[in-house]
C-alpha positions as CSV (number, residue, x, y, z in Angstrom):
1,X,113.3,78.0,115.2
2,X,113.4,78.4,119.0
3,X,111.5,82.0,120.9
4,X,114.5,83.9,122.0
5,X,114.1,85.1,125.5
6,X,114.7,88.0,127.2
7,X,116.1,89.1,130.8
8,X,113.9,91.5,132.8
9,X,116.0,93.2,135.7
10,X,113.8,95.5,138.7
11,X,116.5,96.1,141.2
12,X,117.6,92.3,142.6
13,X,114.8,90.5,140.2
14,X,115.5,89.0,136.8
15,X,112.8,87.9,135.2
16,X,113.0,85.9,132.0
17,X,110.8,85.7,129.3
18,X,109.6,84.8,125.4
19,X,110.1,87.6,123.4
20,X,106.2,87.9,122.2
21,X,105.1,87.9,125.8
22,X,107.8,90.7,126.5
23,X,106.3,92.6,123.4
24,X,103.0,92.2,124.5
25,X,103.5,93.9,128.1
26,X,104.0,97.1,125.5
27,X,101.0,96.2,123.8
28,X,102.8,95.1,120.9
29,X,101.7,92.0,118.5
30,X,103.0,89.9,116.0
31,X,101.3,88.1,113.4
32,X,104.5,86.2,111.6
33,X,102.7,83.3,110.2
34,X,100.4,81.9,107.8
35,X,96.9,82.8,109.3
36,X,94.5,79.9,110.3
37,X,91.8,79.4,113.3
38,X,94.5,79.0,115.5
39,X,96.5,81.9,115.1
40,X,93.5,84.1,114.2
41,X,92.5,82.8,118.3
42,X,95.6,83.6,119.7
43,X,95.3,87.0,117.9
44,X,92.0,87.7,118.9
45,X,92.4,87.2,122.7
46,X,95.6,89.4,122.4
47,X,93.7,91.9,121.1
48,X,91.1,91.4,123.7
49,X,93.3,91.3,126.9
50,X,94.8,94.7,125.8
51,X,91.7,96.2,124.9
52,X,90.1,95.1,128.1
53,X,93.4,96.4,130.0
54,X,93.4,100.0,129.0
55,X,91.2,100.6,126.5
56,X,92.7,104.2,125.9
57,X,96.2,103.3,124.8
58,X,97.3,102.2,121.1
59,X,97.9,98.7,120.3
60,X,100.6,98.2,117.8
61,X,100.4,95.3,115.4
62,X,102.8,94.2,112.7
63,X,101.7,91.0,110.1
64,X,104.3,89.6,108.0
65,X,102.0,86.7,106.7
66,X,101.8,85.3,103.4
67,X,98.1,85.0,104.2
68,X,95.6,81.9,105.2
69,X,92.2,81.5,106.1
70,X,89.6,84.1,104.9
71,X,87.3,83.1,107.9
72,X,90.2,83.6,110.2
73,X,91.6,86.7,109.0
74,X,87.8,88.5,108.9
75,X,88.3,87.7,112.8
76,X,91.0,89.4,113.5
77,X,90.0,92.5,111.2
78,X,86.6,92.8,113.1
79,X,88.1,92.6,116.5
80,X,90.1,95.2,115.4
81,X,87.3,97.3,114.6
């Protein structure tokens, strides 16, 4: 299945872009998959760059995963810590 995109307008500007980079700017993430190294990464340095942005402000995060990798999963749970 293809990322939808979305259409930023400021004024003039349009801006488009993936839906989970738009979700991200409101420190927003989704974990929709099966979780392995990979996505437990991508995860991980989401988590990171918001954290490391404005460490005050709630992250939101919603899993719909039928699970995966122990390893990978313990991960993200500990960066979440």
């Amino acid at each position: 299945m293809p990322i939808p995109y979305v259409i930023e307008r400021h004024g003039r500007e349009e801006r488009a872009m993936d839906i989970y980079s738009r979700l991200l700017k409101d420190r927003i993430i989704i974990l929709g998959s099966g979780i392995n190294d990979t996505v437990s990464n991508s995860i991980v340095a989401q988590l990171l760059f918001l954290q490391f942005d404005d460490g005050e402000s709630d992250i939101h995060m919603y899993i719909n995963s039928p699970g995966g990798s122990i390893t990978s999963g313990m991960a993200i749970y500990d960066t979440m810590q």
